[in-house]
C-alpha positions in Angstrom: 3.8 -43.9 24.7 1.0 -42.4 27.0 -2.0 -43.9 28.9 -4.0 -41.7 27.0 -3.1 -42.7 23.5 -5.1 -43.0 21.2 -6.9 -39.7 21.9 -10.5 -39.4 20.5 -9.9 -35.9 18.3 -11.9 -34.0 16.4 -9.7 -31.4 14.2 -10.8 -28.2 12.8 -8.8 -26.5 9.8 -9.6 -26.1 6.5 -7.0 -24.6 3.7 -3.3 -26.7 2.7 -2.0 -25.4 5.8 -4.0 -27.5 8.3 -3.2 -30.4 6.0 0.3 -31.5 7.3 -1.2 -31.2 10.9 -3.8 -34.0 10.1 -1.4 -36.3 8.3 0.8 -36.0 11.4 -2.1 -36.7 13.6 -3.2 -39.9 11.7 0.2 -41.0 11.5 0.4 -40.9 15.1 -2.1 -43.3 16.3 -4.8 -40.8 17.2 -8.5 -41.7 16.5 -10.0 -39.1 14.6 -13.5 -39.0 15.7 -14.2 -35.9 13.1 -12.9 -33.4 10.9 -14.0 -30.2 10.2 -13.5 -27.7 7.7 -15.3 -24.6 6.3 -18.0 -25.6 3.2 -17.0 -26.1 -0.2 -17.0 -22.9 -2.7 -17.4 -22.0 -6.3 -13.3 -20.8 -7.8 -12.6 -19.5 -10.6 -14.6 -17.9 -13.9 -16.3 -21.5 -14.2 -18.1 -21.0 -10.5 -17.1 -25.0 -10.1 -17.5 -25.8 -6.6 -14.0 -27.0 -5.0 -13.6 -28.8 -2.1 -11.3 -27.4 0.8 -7.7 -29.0 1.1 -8.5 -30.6 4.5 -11.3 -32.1 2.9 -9.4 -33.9 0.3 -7.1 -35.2 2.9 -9.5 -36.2 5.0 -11.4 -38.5 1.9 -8.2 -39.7 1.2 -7.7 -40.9 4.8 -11.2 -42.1 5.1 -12.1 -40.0 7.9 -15.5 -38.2 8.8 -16.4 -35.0 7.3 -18.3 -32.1 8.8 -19.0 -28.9 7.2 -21.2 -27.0 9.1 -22.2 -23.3 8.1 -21.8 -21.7 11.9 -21.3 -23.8 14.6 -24.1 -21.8 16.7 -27.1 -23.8 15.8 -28.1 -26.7 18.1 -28.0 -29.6 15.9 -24.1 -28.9 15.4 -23.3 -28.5 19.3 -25.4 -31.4 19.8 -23.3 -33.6 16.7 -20.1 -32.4 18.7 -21.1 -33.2 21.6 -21.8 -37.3 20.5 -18.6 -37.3 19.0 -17.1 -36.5 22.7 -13.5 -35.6 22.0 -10.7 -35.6 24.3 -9.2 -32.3 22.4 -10.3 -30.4 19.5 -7.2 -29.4 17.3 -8.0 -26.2 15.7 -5.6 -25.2 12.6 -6.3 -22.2 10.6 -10.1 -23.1 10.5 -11.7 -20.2 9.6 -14.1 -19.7 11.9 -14.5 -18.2 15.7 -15.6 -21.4 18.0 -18.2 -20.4 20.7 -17.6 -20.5 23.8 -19.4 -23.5 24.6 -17.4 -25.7 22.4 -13.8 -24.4 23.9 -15.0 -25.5 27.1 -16.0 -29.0 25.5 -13.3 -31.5 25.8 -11.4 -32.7 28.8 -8.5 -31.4 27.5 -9.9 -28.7 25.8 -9.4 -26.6 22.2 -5.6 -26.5 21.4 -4.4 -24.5 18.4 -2.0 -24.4 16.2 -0.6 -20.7 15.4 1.9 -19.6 12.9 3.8 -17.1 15.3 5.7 -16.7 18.7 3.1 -15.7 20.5 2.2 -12.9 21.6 3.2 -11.7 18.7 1.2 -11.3 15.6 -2.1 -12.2 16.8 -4.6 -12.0 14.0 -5.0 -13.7 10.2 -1.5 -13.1 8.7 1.3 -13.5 11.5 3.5 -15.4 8.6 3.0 -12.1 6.2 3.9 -10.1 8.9 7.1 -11.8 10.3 8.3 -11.0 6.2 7.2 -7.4 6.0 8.7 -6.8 9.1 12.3 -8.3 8.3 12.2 -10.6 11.0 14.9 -13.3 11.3 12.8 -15.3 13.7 9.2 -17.0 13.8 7.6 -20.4 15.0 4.4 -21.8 16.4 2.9 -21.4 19.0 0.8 -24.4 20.4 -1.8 -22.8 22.3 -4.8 -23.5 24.8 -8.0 -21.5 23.8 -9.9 -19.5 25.5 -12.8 -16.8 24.4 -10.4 -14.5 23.1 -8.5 -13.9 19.4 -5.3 -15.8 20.0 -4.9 -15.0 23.4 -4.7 -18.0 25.5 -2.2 -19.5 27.5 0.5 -20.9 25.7 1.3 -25.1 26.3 5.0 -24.9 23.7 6.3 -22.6 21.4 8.9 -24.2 18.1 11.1 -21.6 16.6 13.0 -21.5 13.1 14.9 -19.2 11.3 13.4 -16.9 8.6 15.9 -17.6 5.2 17.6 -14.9 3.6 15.4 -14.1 0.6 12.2 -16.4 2.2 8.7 -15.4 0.4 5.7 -15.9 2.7 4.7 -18.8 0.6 8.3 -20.7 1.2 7.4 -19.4 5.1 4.1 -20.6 4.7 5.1 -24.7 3.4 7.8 -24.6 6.7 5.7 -23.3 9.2 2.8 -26.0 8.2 5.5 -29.0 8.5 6.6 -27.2 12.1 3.2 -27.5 13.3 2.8 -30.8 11.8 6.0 -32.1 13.7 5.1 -30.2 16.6 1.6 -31.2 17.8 1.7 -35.0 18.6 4.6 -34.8 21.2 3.2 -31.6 23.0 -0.2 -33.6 22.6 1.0 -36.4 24.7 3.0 -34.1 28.0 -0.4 -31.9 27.6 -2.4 -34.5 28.6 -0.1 -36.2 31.0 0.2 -32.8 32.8 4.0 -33.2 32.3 3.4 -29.0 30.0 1.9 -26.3 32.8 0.4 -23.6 30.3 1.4 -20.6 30.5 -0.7 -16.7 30.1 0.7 -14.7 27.5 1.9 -11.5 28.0 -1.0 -9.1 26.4 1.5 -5.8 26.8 3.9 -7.2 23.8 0.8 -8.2 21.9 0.5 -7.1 18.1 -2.7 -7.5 15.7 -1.9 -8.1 12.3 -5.0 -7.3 9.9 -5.9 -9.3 6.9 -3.9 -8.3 4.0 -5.0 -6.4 0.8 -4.3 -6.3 -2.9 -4.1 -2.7 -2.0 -1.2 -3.3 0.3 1.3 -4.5 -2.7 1.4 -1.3 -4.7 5.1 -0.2 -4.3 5.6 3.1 -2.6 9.2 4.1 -3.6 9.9 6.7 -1.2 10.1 4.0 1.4 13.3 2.2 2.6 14.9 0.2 0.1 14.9 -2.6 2.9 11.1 -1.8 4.0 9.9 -2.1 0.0 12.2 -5.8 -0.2 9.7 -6.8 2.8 7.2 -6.0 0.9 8.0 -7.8 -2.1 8.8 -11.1 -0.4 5.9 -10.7 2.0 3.2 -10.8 -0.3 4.5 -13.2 -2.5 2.6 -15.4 -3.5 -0.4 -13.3 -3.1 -1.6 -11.1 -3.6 1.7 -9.7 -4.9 3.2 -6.6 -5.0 3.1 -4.1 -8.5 4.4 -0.9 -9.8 2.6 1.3 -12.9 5.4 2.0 -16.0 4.0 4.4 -18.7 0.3 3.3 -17.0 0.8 -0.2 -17.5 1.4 -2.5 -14.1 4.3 -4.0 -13.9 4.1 -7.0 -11.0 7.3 -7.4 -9.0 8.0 -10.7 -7.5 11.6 -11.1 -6.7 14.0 -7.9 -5.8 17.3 -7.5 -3.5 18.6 -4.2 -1.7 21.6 -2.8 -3.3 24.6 -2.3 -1.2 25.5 1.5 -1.3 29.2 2.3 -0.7 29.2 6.2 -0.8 27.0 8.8 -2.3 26.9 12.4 -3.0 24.6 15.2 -3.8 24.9 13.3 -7.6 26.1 10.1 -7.6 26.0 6.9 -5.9 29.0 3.8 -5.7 26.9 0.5 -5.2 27.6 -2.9 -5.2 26.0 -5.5 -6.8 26.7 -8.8 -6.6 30.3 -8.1 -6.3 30.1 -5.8 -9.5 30.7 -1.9 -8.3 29.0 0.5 -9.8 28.4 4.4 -10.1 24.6 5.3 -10.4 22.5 8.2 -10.6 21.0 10.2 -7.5 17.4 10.4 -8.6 13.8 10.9 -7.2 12.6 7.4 -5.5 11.4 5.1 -8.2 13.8 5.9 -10.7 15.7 3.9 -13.4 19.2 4.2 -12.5 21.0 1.6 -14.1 20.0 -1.1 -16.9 23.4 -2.8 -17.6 24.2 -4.7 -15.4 20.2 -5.6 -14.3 16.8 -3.2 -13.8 18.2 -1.1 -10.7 15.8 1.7 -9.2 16.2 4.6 -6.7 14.0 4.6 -3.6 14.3 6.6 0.0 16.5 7.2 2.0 18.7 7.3 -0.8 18.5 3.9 -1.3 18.3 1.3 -4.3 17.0 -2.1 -4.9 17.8 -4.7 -7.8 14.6 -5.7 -9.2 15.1 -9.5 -9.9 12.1 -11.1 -11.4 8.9 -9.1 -12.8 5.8 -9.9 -14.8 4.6 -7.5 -17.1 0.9 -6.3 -17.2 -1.2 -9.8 -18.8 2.4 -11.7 -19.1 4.7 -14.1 -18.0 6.8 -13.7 -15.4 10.7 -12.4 -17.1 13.9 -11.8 -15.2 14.5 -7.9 -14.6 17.0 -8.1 -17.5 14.9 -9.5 -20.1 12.0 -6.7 -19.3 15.0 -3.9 -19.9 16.0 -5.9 -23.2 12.3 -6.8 -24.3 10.7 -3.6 -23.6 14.0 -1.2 -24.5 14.1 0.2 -20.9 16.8 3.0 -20.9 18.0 4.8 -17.4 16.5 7.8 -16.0 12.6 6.8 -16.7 10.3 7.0 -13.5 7.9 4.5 -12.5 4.5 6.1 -12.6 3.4 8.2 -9.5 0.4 7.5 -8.0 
């Protein structure tokens, strides 16, 4: 155990991804001198105000609160600035911190981010490392500096992205990562046993906040590229289709295996079973036997798995083509 344990730490995240981070912090032996976390809102059709997760944890743990609005007025540098932490733990807070405050502590503002650095800078690097079919992601434990995600980097954690992983199943992983990460990099940071180092800005990427608008399925893309899609922005905001102008929500889907095609037909295999299907215009109904099969580009096909139809329950793909008497050869709606 370190000289410098317990370390006075004030941590900043808000949603149930910080969570895990604060447990792990507790847990540890580190005096928690405050916690902060973006205000509570009004959810939901009732407007009732809901607390943030972070703040439920940090009740539970019995652990002062702070909820500022912005962090630039006065009275909140000068209430930091009492609490005089050794390091400020920042998790998916919410907020930019000024640059006043990252030069605060001794051991200044460390970070927990859901990527491997310098990739996927920005608000969704855990969507991203799905829609992009990546097999690898991490955190990245990370000293800040004025910038968006760009300082130097104290230790990076890698896992494997699952066959099949939505971003949500990502999402619960990554959190417990971070979680298990932070208290052993904590301790070498502050003995000086980690040198940081800069990141390399040229293989930087940004990713942007994601849409509702990003989920509607365009079929003429990869049957691959569209499977991204589906598990990326699952749970939200989800990815959707139109069928005789009604949406259909898609969920769960897999890329059929094509053996051979022609200018008509195509041999595919699904799970195990062959099959001969249609050659039809991306977004098609090819096959409803043996599951809700559908054409996309690149002369490709997908196997659409799980779907929810428009103000219903989420159905297996087979029990939408026997519920709603879905026959090959119709088109999902263009639009």
């Amino acid at each position: 155990m370190s000289n410098y344990k317990p370390l006075r730490i004030v941590f900043m995240g808000t949603p149930d991804f910080s969570v895990p981070t604060l447990q792990a912090l507790v847990e540890a032996g580190h005096s928690i001198v405050g916690v902060y976390c973006q205000p509570d809102k009004q959810k939901g059709r009732g407007k009732q105000i809901q607390m943030p997760p972070v703040k439920e944890a940090a009740l539970s743990l019995d652990l002062p609160i702070y909820q500022p609005v912005t962090l630039r007025e006065e009275t909140v540098q000068e209430e930091l600035m009492a609490l005089a932490p050794d390091v400020i733990v920042v998790i998916a807070y919410g907020k930019i911190l000024p640059p006043w405050l990252i030069r605060l502590p001794k051991y200044g503002c460390v970070n927990i981010h859901a990527s491997i650095l310098p990739k996927y800078r920005g608000a969704a690097p855990i969507h991203y490392a799905i829609l992009n079919g990546d097999t690898k992601t991490g955190v990245t434990i990370m000293h800040m500096d004025d910038g968006l995600d760009t300082g130097d980097i104290i230790d990076i954690a890698e896992i494997d992205i699952l066959p099949d992983e939505t971003t949500g199943d990502l999402f619960n992983r990554i959190a417990e990562l971070g979680a298990r990460t932070i208290s052993p990099v904590l301790d070498k940071w502050v003995n000086g046993e980690i040198i940081s180092m800069p990141q390399d800005d040229s293989l930087a990427s940004h990713t942007s906040k994601i849409t509702k608008e990003m989920g509607l399925i365009d079929w003429y893309q990869p049957a691959d590229k569209i499977v991204n899609l589906i598990y990326g922005l699952n749970p939200a905001p989800g990815c959707y289709t139109y069928l005789q102008g009604k949406r259909l929500k898609v969920w769960r889907a897999q890329k059929v295996i094509v053996e051979s095609v022609n200018a008509n037909e195509a041999i595919v295999s699904i799970n195990n079973n062959q099959l001969t299907v249609d050659v039809a215009k991306p977004g098609t109904i090819v096959h409803t036997t043996k599951g809700l099969v559908v054409s996309t580009g690149e002369q490709g096909y997908i196997l659409l798995i799980e779907v929810q139809p428009e103000n219903k329950k989420r159905i297996s793909g087979q029990d939408f083509i026997n519920g709603h008497q879905i026959k090959g050869g119709i088109a999902f709606d263009e639009v």
